[in-house]
C-alpha positions, 0 to 999 in steps of 0.5 A: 500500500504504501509503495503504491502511494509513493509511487504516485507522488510525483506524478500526480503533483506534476498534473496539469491542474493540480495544486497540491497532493499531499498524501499523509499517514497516522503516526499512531495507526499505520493502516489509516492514509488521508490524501489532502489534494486541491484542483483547478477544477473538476476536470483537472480532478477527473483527469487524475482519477483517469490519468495512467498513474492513478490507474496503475498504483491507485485502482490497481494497487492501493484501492483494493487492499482498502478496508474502507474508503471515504471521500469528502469535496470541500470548495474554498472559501476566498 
């Protein structure tokens, strides 16, 4: 899982769109990962969700070896 995580760093920051991707994990349970990441847009952020990256290590990794999974969309407050 964490391998797979770290595998897309790099590449997601480096998408067209994306403002920030910062994976992070609990120092008290290993298992638990919060990803905080800011978009352009909906798009820039669909395009990671297709992106071949997020495919590979993503949904082809790290997602099936998830006990839960939960996801939350907030919009910025300027």
């Amino acid at each position: 899982m964490l391998e797979a995580i770290r595998s897309m760093i790099e590449p997601s920051r480096a998408e067209p769109g994306c403002r920030f991707y910062q994976p992070s994990r609990d120092p008290e349970d290993s298992r638990v990962f919060f990803f905080y990441e800011i978009y352009d847009d909906e798009d820039a952020y669909v395009g990671h969700g297709e992106s071949e990256h997020f495919r590979r290590y993503g949904l082809g990794e790290a997602i099936p070896l998830l006990e839960s999974r939960e996801r939350r969309f907030y919009v910025t407050v300027d």
